[in-house]
PDB file with one MODEL, atoms N, CA, C and O in Angstrom:
MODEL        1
ATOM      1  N   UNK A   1     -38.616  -1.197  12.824  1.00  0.00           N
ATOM      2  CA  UNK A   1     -37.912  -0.437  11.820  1.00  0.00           C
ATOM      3  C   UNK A   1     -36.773  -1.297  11.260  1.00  0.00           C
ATOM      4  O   UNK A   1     -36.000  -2.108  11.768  1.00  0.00           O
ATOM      5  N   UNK A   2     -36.962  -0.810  10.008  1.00  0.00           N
ATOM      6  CA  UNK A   2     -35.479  -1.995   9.121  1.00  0.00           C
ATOM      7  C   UNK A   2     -33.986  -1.301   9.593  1.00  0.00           C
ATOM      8  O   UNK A   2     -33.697  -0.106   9.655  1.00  0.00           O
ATOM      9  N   UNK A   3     -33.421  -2.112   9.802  1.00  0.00           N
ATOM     10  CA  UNK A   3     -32.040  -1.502   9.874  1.00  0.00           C
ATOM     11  C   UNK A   3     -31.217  -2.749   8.861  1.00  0.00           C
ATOM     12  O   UNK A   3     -31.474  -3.952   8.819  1.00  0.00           O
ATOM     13  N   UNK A   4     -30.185  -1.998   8.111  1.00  0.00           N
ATOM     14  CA  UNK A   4     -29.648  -2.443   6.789  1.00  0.00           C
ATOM     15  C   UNK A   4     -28.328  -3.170   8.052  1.00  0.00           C
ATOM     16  O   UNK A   4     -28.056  -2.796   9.193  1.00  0.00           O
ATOM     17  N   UNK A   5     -27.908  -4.007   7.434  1.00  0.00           N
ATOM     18  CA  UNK A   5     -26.851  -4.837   7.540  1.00  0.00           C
ATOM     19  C   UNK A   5     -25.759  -4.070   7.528  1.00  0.00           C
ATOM     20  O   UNK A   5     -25.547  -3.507   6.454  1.00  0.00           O
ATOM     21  N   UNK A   6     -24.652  -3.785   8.789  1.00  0.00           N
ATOM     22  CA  UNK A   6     -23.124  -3.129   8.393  1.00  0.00           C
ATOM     23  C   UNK A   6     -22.459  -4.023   7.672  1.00  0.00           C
ATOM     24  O   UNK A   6     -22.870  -5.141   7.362  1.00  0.00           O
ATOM     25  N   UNK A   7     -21.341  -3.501   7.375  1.00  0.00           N
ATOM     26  CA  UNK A   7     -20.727  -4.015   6.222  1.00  0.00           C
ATOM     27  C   UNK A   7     -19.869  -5.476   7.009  1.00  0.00           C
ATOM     28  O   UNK A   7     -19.895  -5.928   8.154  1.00  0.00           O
ATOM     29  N   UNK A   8     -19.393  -5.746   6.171  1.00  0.00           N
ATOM     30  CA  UNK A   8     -19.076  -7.213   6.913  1.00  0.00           C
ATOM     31  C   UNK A   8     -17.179  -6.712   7.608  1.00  0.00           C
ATOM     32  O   UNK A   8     -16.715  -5.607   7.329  1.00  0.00           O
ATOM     33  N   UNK A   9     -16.575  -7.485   8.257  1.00  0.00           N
ATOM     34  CA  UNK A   9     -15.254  -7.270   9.043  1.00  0.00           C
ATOM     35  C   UNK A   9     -14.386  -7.351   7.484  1.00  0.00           C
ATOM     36  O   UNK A   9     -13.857  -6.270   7.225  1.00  0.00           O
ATOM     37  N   UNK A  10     -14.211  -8.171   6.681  1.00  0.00           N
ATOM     38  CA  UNK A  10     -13.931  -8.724   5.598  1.00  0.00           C
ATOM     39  C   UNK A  10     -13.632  -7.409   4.728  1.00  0.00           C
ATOM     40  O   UNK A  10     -12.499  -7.013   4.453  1.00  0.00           O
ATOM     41  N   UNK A  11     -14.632  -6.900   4.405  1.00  0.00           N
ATOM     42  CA  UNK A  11     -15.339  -5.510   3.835  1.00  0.00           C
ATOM     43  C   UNK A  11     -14.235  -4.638   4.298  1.00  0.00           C
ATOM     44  O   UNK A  11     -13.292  -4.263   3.600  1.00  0.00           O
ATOM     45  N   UNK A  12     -14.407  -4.404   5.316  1.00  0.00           N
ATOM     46  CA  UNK A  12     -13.552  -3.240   5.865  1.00  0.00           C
ATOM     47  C   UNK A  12     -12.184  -3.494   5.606  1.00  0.00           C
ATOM     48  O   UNK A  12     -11.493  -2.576   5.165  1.00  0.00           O
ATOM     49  N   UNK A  13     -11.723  -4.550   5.805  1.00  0.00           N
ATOM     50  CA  UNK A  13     -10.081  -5.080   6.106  1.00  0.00           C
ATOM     51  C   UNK A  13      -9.852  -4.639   4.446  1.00  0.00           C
ATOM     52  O   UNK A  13      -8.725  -4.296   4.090  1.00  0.00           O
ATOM     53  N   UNK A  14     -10.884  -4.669   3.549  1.00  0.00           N
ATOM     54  CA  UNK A  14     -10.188  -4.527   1.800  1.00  0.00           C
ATOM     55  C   UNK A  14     -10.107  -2.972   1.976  1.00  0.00           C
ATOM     56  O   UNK A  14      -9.157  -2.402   1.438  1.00  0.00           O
ATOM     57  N   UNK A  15     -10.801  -2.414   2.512  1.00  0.00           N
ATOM     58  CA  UNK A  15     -10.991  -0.824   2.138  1.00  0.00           C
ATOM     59  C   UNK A  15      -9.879  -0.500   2.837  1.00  0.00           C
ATOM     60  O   UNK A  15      -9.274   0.445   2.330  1.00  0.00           O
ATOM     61  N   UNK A  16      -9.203  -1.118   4.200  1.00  0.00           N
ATOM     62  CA  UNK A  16      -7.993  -0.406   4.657  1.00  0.00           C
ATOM     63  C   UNK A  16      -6.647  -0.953   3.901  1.00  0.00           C
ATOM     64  O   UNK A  16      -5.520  -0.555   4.195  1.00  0.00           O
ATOM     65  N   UNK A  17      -6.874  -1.745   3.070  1.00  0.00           N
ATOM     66  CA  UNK A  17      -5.736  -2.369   2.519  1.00  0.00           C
ATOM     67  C   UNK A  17      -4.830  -1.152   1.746  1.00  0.00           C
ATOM     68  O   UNK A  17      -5.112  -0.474   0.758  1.00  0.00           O
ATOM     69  N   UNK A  18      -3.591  -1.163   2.634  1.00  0.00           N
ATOM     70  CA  UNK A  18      -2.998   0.033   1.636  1.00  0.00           C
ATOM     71  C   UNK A  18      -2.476  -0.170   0.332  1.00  0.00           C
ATOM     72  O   UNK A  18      -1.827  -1.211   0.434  1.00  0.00           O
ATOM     73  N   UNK A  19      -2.382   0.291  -0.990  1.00  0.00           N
ATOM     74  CA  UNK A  19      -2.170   0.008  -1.959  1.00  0.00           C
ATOM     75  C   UNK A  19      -1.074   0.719  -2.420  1.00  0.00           C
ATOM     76  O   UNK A  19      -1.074   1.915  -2.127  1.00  0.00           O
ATOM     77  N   UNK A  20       0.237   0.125  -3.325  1.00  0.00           N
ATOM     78  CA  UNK A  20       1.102   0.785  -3.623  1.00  0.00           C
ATOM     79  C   UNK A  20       0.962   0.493  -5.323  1.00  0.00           C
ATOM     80  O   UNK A  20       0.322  -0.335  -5.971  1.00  0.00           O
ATOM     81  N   UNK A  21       2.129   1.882  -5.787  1.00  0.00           N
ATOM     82  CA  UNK A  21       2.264   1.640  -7.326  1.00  0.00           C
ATOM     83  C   UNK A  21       3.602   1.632  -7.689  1.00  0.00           C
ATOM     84  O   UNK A  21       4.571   2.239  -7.231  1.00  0.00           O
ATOM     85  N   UNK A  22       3.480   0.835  -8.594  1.00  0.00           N
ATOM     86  CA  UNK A  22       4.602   0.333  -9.191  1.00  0.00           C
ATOM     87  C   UNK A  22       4.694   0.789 -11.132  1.00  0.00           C
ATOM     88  O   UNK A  22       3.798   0.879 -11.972  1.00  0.00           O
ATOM     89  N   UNK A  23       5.953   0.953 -11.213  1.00  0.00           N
ATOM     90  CA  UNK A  23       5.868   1.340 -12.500  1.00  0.00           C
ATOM     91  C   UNK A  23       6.910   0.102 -13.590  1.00  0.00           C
ATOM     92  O   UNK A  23       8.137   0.145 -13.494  1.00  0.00           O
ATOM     93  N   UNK A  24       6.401  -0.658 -14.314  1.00  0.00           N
ATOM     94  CA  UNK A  24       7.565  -1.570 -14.992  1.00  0.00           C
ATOM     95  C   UNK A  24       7.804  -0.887 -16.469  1.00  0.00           C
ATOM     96  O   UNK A  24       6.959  -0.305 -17.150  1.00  0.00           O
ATOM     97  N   UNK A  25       9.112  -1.104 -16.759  1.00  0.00           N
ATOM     98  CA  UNK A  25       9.316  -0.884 -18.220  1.00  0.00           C
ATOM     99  C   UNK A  25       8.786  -2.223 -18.859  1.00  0.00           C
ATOM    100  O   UNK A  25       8.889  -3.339 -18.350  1.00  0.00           O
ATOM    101  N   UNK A  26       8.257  -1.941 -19.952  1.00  0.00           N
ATOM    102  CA  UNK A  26       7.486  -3.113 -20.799  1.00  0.00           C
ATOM    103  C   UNK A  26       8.134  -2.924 -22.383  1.00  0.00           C
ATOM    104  O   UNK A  26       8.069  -1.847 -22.976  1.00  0.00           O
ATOM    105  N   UNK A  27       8.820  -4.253 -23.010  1.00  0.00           N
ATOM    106  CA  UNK A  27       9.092  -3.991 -24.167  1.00  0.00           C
ATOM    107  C   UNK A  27       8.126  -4.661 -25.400  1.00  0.00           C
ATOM    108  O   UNK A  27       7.331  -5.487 -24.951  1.00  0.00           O
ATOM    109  N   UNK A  28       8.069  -4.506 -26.509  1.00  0.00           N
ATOM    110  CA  UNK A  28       6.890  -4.991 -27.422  1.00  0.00           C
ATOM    111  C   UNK A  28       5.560  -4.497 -27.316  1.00  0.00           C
ATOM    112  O   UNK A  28       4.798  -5.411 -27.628  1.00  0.00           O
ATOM    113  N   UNK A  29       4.988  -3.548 -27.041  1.00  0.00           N
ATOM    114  CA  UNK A  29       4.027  -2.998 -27.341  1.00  0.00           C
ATOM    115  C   UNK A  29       4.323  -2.152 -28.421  1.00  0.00           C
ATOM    116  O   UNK A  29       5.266  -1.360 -28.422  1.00  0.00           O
ATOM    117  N   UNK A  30       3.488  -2.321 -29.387  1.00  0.00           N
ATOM    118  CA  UNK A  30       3.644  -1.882 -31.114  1.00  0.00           C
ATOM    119  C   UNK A  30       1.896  -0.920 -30.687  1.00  0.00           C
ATOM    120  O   UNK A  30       2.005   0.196 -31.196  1.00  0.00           O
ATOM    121  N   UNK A  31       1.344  -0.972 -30.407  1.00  0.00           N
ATOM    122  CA  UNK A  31      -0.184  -0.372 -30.649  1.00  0.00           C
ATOM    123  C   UNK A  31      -1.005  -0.613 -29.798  1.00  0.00           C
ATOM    124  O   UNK A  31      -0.548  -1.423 -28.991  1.00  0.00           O
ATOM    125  N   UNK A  32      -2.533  -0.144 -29.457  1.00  0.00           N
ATOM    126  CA  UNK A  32      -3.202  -0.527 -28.625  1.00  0.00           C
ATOM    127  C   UNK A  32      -3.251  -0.893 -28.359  1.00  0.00           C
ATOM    128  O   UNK A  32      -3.045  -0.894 -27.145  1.00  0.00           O
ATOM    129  N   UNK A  33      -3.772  -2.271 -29.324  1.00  0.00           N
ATOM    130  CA  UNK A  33      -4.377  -3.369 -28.730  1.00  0.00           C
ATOM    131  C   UNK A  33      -3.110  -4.603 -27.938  1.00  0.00           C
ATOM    132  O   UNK A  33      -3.358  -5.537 -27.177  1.00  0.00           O
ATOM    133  N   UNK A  34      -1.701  -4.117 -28.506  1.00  0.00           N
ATOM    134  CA  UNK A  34      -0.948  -4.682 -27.403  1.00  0.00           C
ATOM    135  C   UNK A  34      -1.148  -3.926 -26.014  1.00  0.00           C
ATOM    136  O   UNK A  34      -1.545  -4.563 -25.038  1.00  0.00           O
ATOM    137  N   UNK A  35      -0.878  -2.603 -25.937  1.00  0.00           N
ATOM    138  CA  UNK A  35      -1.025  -2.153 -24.587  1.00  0.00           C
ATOM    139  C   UNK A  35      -2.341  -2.482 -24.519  1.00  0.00           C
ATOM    140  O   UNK A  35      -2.360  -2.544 -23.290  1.00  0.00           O
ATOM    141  N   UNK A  36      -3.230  -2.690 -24.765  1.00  0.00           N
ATOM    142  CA  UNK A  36      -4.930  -3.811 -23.755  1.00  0.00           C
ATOM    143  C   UNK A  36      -4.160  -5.054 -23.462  1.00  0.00           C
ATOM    144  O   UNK A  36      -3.820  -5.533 -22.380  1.00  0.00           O
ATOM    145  N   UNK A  37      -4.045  -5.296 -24.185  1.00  0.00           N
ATOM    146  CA  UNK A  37      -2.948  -6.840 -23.304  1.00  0.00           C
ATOM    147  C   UNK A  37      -2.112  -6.909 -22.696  1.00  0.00           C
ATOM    148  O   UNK A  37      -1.758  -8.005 -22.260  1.00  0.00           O
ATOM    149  N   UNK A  38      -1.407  -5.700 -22.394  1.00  0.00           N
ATOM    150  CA  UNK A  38      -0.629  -5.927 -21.257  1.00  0.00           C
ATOM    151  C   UNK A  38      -1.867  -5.636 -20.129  1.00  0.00           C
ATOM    152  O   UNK A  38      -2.442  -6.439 -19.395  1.00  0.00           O
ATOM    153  N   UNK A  39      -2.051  -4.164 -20.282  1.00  0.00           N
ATOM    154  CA  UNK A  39      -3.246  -4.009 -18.762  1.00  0.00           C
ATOM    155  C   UNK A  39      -3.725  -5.109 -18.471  1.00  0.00           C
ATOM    156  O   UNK A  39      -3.580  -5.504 -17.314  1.00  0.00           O
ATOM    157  N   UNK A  40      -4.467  -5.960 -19.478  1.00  0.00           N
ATOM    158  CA  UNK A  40      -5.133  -6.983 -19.057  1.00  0.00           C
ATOM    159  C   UNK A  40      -4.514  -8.370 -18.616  1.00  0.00           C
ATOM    160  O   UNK A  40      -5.126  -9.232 -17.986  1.00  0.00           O
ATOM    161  N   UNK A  41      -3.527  -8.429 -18.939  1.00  0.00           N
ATOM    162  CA  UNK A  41      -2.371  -9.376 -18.177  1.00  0.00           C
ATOM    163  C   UNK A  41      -2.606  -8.885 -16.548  1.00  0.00           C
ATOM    164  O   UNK A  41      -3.304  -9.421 -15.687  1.00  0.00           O
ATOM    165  N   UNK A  42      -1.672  -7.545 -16.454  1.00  0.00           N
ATOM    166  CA  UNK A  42      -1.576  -7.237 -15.323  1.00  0.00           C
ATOM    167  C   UNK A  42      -3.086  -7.492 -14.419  1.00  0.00           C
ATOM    168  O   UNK A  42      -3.137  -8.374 -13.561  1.00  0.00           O
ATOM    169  N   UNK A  43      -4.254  -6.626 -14.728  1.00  0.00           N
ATOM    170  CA  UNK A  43      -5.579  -7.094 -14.523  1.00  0.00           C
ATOM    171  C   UNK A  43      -5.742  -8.052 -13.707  1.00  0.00           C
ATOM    172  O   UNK A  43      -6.021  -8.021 -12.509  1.00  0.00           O
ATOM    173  N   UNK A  44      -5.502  -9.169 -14.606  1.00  0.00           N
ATOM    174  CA  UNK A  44      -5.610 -10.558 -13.961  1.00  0.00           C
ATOM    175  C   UNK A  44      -4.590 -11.392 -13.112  1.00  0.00           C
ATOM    176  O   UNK A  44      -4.199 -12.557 -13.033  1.00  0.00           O
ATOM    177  N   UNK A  45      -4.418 -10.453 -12.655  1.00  0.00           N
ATOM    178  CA  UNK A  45      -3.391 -10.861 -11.184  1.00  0.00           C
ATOM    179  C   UNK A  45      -4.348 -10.310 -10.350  1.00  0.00           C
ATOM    180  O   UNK A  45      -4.933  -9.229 -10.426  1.00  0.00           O
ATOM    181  N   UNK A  46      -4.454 -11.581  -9.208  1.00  0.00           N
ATOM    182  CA  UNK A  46      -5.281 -11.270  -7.772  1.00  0.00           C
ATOM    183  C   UNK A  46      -4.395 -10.036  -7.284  1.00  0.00           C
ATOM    184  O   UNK A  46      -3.164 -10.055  -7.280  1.00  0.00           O
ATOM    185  N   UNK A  47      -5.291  -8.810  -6.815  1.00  0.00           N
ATOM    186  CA  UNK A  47      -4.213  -7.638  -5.592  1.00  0.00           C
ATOM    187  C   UNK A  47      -3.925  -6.585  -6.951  1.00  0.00           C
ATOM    188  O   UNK A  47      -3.107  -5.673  -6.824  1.00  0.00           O
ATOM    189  N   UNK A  48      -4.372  -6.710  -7.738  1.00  0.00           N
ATOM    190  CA  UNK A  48      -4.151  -5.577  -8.664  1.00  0.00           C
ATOM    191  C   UNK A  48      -5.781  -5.138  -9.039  1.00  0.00           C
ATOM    192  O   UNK A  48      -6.763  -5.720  -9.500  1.00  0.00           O
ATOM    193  N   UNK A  49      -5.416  -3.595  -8.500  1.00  0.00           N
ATOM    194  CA  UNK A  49      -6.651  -2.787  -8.540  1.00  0.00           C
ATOM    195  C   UNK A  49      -6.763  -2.214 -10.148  1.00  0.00           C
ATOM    196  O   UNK A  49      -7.759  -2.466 -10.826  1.00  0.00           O
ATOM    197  N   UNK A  50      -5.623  -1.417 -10.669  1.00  0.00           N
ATOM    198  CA  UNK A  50      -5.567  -0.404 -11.796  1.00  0.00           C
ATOM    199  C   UNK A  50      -4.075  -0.540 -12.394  1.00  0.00           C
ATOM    200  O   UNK A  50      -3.045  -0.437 -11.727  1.00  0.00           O
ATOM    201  N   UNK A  51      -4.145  -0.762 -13.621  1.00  0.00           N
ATOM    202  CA  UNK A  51      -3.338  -0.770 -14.611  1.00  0.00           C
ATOM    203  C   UNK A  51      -3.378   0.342 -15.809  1.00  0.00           C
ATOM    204  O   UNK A  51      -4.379   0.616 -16.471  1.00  0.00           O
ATOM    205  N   UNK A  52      -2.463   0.754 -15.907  1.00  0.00           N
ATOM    206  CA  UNK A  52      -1.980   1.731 -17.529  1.00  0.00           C
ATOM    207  C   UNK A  52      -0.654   1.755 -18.208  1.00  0.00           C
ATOM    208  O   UNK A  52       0.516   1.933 -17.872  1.00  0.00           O
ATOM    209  N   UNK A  53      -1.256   1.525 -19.201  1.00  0.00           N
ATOM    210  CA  UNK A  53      -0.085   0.758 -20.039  1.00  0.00           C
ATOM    211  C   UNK A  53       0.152   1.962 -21.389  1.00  0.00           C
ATOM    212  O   UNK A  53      -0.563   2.315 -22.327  1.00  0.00           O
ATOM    213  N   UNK A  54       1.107   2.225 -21.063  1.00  0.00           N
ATOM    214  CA  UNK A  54       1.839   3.804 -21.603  1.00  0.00           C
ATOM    215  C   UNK A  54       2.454   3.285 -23.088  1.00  0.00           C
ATOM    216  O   UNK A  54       3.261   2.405 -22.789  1.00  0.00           O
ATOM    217  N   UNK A  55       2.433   3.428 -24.440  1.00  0.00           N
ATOM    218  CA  UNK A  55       2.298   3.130 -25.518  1.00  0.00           C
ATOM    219  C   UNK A  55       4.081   4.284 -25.839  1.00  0.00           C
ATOM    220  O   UNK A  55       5.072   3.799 -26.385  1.00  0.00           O
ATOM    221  N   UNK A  56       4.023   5.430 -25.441  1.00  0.00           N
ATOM    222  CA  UNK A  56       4.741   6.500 -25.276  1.00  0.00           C
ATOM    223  C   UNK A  56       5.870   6.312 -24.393  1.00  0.00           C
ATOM    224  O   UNK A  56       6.924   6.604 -24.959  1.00  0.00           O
ATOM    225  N   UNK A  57       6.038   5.847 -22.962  1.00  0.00           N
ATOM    226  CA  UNK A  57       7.177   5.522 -22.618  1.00  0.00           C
ATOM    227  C   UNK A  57       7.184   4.365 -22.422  1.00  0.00           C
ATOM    228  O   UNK A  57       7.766   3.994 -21.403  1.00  0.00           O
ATOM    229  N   UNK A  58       6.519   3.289 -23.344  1.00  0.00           N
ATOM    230  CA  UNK A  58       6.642   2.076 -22.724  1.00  0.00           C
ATOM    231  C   UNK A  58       6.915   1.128 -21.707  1.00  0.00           C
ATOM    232  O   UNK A  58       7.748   0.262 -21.438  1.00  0.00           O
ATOM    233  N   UNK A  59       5.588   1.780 -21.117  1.00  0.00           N
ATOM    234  CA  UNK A  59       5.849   1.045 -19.400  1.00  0.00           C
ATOM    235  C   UNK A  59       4.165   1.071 -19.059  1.00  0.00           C
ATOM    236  O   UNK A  59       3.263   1.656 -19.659  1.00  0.00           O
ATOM    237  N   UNK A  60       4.131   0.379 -18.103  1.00  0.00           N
ATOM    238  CA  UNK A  60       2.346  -0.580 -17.285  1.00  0.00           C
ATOM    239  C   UNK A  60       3.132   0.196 -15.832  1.00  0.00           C
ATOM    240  O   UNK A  60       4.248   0.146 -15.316  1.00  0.00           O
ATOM    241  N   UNK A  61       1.551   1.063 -15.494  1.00  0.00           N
ATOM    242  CA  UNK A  61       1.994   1.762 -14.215  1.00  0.00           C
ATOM    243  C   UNK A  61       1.109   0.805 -13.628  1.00  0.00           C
ATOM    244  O   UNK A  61       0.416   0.360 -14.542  1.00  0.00           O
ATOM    245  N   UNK A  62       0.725   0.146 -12.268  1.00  0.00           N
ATOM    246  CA  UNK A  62      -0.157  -0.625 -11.902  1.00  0.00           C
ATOM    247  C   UNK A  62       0.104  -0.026 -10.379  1.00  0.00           C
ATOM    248  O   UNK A  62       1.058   0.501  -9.807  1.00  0.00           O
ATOM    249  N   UNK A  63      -1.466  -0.446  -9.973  1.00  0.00           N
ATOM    250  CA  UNK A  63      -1.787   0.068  -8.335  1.00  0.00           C
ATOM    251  C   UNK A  63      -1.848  -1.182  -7.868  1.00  0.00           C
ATOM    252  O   UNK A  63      -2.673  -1.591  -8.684  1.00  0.00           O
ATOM    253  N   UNK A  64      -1.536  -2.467  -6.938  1.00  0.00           N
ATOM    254  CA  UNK A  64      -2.111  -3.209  -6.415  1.00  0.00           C
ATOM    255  C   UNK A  64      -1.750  -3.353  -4.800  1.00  0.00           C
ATOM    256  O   UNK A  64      -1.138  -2.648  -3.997  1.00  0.00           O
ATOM    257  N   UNK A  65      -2.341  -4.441  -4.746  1.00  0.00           N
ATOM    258  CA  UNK A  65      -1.870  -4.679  -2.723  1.00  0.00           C
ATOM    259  C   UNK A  65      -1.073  -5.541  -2.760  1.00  0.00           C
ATOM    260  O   UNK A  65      -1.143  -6.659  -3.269  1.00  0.00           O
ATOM    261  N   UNK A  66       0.176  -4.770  -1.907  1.00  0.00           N
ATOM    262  CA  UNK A  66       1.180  -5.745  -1.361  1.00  0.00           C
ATOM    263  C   UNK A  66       1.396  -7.249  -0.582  1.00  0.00           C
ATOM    264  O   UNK A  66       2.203  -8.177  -0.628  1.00  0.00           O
ATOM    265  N   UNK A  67       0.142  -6.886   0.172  1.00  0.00           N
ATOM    266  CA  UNK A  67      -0.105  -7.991   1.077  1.00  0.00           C
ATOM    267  C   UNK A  67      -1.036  -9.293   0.026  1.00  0.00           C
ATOM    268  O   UNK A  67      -1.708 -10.278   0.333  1.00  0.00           O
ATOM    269  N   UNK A  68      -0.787  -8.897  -0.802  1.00  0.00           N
ATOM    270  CA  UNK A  68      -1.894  -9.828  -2.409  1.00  0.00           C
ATOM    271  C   UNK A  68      -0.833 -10.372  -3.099  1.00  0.00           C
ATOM    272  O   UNK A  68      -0.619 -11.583  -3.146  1.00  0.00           O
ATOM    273  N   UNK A  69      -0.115  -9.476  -3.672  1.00  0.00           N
ATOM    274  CA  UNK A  69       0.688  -9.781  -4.882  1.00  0.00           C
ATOM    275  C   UNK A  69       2.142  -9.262  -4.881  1.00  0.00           C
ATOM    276  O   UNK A  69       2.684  -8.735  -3.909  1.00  0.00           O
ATOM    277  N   UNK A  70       2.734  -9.486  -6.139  1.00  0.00           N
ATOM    278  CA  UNK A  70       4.235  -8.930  -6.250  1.00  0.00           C
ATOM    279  C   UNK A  70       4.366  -8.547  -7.381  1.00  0.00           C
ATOM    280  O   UNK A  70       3.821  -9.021  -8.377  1.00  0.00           O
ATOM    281  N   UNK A  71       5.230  -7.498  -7.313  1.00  0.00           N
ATOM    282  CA  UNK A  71       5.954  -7.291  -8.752  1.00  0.00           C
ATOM    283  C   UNK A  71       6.506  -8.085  -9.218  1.00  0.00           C
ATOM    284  O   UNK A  71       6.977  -7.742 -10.302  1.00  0.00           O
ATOM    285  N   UNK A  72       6.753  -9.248  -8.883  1.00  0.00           N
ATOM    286  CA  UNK A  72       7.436 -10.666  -9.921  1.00  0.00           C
ATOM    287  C   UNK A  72       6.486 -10.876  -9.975  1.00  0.00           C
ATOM    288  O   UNK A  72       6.378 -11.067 -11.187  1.00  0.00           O
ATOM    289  N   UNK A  73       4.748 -11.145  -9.239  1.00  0.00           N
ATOM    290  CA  UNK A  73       3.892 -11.933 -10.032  1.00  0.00           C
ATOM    291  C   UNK A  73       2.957 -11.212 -11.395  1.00  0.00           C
ATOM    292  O   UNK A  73       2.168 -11.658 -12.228  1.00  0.00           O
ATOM    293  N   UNK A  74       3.515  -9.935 -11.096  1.00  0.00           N
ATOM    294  CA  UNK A  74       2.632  -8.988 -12.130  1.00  0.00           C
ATOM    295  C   UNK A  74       3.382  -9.026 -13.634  1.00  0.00           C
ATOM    296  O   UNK A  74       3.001  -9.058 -14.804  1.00  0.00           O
ATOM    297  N   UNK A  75       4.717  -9.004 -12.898  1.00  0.00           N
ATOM    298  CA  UNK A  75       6.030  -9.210 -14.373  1.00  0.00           C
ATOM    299  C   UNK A  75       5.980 -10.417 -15.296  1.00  0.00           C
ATOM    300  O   UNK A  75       6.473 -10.561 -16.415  1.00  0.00           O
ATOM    301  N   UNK A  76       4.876 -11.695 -14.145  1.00  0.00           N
ATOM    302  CA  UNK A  76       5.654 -12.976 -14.763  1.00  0.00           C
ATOM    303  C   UNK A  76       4.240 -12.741 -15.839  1.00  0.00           C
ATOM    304  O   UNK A  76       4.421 -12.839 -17.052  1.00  0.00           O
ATOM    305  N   UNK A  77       3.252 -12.520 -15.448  1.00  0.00           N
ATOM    306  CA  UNK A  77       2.003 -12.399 -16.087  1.00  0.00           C
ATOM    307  C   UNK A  77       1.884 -11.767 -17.128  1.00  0.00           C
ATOM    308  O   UNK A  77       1.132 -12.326 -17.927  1.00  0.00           O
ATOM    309  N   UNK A  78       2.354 -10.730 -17.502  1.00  0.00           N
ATOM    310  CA  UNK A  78       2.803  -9.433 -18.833  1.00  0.00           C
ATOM    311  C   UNK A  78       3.435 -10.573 -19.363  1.00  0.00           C
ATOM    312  O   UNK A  78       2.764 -11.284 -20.111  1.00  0.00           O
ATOM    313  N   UNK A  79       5.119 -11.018 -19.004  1.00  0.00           N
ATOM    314  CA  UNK A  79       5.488 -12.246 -19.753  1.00  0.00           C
ATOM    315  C   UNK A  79       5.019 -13.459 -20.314  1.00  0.00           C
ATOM    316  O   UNK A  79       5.277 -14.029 -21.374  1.00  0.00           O
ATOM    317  N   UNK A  80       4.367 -13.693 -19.481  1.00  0.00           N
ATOM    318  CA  UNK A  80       3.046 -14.398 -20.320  1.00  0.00           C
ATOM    319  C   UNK A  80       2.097 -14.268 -21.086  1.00  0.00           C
ATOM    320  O   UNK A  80       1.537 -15.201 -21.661  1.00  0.00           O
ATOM    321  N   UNK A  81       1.791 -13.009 -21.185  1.00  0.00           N
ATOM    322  CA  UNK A  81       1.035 -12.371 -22.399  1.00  0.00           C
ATOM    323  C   UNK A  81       1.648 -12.203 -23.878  1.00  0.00           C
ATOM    324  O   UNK A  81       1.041 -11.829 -24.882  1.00  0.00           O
ATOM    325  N   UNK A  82       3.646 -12.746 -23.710  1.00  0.00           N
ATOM    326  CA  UNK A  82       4.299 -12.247 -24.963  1.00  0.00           C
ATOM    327  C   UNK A  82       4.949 -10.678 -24.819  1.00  0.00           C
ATOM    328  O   UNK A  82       5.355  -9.991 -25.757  1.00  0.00           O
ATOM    329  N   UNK A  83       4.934 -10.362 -23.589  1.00  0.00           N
ATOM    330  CA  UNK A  83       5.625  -9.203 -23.691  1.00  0.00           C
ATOM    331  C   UNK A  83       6.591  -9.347 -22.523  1.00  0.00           C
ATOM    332  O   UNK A  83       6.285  -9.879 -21.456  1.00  0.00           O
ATOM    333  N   UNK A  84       8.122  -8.684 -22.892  1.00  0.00           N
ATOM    334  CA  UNK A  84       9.115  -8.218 -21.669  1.00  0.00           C
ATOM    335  C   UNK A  84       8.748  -7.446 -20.970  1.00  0.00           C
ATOM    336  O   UNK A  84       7.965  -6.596 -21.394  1.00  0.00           O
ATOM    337  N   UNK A  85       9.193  -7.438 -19.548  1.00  0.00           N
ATOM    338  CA  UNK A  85       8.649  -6.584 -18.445  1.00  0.00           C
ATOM    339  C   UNK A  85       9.710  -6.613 -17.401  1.00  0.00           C
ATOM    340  O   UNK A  85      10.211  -7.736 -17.346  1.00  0.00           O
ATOM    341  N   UNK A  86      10.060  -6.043 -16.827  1.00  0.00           N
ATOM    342  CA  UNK A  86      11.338  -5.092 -15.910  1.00  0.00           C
ATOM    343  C   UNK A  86      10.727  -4.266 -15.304  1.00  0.00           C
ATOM    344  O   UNK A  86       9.728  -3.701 -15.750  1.00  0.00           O
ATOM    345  N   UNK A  87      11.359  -4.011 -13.903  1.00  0.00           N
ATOM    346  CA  UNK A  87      11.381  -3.097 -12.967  1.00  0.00           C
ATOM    347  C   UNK A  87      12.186  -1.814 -13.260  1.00  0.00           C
ATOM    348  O   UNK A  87      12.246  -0.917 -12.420  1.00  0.00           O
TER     349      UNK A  87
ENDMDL
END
């Protein structure tokens, strides 16, 4: 009889990874397609699961893992996209 492969140690250690959220004020978002560029700034930081980038109170709420990343590396990255970003 087949028996399927458990998941790997690796596997598991991501699923217990606790994840926190952070909320930054973001300045220069004029319209969508700036807030897609911020999310997608944030995005592309390793340890970041979920990004939303609020057009209305101008701020990127983001979920990521602590033990991954930082809020300076998520801030420096938005800044690099052309937009200000604060805690």
């Amino acid at each position: 009889m087949y028996k399927p492969k458990s998941k790997t140690k690796d596997h598991k250690k991501k699923l217990l990874v606790k994840m926190k959220t952070t909320t930054f004020s973001v300045e220069g978002m004029m319209c969508g397609g700036c807030a897609a560029s911020v999310e997608k700034a944030a995005l592309g930081v390793q340890g970041v699961q979920t990004a939303f980038a609020s057009l209305d109170s101008h701020s990127l709420t983001v979920d990521y893992a602590p033990e991954t990343t930082s809020p300076e590396a998520i801030m420096k990255a938005v800044r690099l996209a052309g937009f200000e970003c604060k805690l």
